[in-house]
C-alpha positions, -999 to 999 in steps of 0.1 A, spaced: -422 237 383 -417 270 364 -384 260 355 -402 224 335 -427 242 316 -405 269 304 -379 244 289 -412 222 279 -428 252 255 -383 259 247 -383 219 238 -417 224 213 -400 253 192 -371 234 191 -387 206 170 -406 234 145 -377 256 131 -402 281 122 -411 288 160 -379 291 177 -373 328 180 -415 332 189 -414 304 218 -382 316 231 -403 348 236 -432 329 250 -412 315 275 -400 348 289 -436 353 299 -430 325 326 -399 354 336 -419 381 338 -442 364 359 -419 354 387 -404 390 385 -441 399 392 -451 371 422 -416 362 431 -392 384 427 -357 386 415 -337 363 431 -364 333 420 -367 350 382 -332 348 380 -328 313 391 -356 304 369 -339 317 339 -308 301 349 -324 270 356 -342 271 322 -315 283 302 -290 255 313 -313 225 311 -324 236 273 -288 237 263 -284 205 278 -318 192 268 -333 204 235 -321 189 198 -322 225 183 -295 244 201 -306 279 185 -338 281 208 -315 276 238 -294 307 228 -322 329 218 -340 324 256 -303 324 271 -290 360 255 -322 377 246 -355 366 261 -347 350 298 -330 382 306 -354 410 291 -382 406 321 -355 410 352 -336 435 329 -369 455 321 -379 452 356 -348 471 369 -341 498 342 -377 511 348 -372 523 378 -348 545 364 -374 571 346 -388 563 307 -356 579 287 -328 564 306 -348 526 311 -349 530 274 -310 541 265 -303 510 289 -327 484 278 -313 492 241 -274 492 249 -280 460 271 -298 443 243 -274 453 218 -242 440 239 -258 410 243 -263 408 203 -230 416 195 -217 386 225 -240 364 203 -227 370 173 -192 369 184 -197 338 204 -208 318 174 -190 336 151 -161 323 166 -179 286 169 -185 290 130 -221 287 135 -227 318 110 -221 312 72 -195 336 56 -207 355 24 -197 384 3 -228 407 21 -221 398 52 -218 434 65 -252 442 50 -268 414 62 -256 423 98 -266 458 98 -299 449 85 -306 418 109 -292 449 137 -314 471 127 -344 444 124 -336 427 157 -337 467 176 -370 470 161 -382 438 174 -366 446 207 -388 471 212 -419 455 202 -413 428 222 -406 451 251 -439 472 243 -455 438 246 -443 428 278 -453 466 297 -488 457 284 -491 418 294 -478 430 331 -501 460 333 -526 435 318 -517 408 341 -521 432 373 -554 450 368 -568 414 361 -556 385 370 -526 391 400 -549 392 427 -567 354 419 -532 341 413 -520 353 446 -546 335 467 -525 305 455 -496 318 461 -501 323 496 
């Protein structure tokens, strides 16, 4: 059921270009809520299930790739590095995230997805730079929707759960 609605909201940024990399966040919240109530066995297969179904599925591939490398993974990956103490989770979260840029970029690199130009190299260390600063927003946004999502809401949700 998880696994529908997160390929549903994947499937609606697909048709509006403008929203892909924003919904492909959007569905990560459905990840960071199974690592919550489920755990992360089921936040994993959730991803997985998501992620394969909106390659298969959606008409705009990008949105697929954004949830598969970047946003799917950041809840279990956030989940697990915090437990580590705040300086390390941070050195980890930002070398994962950036190994799973440059595996991006060299996957569709290879595919010829990316247009070659004369500034390429300063268009990639400014779309690096860019993309670490988002990372961490993003990730800043996440610690308060959890701490958000426990003080208020996780103990009416879990009466369903049950």
């Amino acid at each position: 059921m998880l696994a529908s609605l997160g390929v549903v909201i994947l499937y609606i940024g697909s048709l509006v270009e403008l929203l892909d990399i924003s919904v492909a966040c959007i569905a990560s919240f459905i990840i960071l809520f199974c690592v919550a109530e489920l755990g992360y066995a089921c936040s994993f297969s959730v991803y997985a299930v998501i992620s394969i179904l909106s390659f298969l599925i959606l008409p705009n591939k990008w949105v697929a790739a954004y949830f598969a490398f970047f946003f799917g993974i950041m809840p279990i990956t956030k989940k697990i590095y915090e437990k580590t103490g705040k300086i390390i989770s941070w050195i980890l979260k930002l070398l994962t995230f950036n190994a799973e840029l440059f595996a991006f970029y060299f996957i569709f690199s290879a595919l010829d997805f990316f247009e070659k130009t004369e500034f390429i190299g300063i268009m990639l260390i400014a779309a690096l730079i860019m993309l670490n600063i988002v990372f961490v927003l993003v990730d800043i946004v996440y610690g308060r929707f959890r701490a958000i999502y426990d003080v208020r809401f996780r103990h009416r949700i879990r009466k369903f759960l049950k």
